[in-house]
C-alpha positions as CSV (number, residue, x, y, z in Angstrom):
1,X,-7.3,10.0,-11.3
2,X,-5.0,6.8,-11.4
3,X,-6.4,4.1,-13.1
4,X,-5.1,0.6,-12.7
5,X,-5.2,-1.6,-15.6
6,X,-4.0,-5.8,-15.6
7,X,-4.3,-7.5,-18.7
8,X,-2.6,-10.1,-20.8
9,X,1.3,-10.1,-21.5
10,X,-0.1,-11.8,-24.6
11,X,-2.3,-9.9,-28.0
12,X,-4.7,-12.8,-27.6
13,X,-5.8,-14.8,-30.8
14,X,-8.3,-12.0,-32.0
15,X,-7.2,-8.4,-33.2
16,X,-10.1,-6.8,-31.2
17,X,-8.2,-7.1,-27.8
18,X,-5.4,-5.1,-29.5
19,X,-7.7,-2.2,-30.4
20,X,-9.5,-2.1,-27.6
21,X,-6.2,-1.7,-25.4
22,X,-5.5,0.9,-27.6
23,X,-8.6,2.6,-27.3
24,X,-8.5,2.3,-23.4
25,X,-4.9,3.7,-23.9
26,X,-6.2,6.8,-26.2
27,X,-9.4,7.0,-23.6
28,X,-7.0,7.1,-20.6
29,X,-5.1,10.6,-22.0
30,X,-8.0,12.4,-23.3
31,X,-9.9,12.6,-19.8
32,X,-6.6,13.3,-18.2
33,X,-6.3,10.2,-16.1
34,X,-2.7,8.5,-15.6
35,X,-2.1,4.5,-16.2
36,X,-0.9,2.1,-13.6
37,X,-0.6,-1.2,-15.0
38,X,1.7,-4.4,-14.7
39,X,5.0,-3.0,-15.8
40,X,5.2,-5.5,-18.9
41,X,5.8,-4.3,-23.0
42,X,4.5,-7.5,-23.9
43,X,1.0,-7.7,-25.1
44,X,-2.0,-6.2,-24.2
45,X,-0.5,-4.5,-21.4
46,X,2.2,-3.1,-23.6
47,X,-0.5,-2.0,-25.9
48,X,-2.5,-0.2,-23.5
49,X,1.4,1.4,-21.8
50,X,2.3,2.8,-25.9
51,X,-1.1,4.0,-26.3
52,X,-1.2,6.1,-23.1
53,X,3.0,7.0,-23.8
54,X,2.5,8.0,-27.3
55,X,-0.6,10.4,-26.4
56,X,2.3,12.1,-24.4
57,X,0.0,10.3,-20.9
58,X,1.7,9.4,-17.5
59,X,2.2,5.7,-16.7
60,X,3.2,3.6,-14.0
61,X,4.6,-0.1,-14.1
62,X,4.6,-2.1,-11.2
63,X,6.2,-5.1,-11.7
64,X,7.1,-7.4,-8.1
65,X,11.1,-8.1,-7.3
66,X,11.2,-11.7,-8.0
67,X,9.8,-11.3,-11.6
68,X,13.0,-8.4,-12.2
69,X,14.8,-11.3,-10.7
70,X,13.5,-13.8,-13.0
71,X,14.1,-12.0,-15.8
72,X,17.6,-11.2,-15.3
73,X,18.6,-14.5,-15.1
74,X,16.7,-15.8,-18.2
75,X,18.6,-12.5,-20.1
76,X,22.1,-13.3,-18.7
């Protein structure tokens, strides 16, 4: 099953967000489900993304055009 996950591109102020991406993450792998989330590293997203990853799980990012776009010109 594909789950999709949106969250924060921020930890959030308290270290229980963190550990309960993680534990989403770690739950995600070991009932052989894949991740589709909102394409980002940053945050809680990117927490949930390295949990699934580093369990050796599938993931998915879907990020829209004009955010690529956005980005590459703040980078360049």
């Amino acid at each position: 099953m594909r789950i999709a996950v949106y969250c924060g591109a921020h930890l959030g102020s308290d270290p229980a967000y963190q550990e309960a991406a993680k534990k989403l993450g770690d739950w995600i792998v070991e009932n052989n489900h894949e991740l589709v989330y909102g394409g980002s590293k940053l945050g809680l997203m990117g927490a949930v993304a390295n949990s699934v990853l580093d369990k050796g799980g599938t993931v998915t990012g879907i990020m829209p055009n004009f955010y690529k776009t956005a980005s590459a010109s703040i980078l360049a």
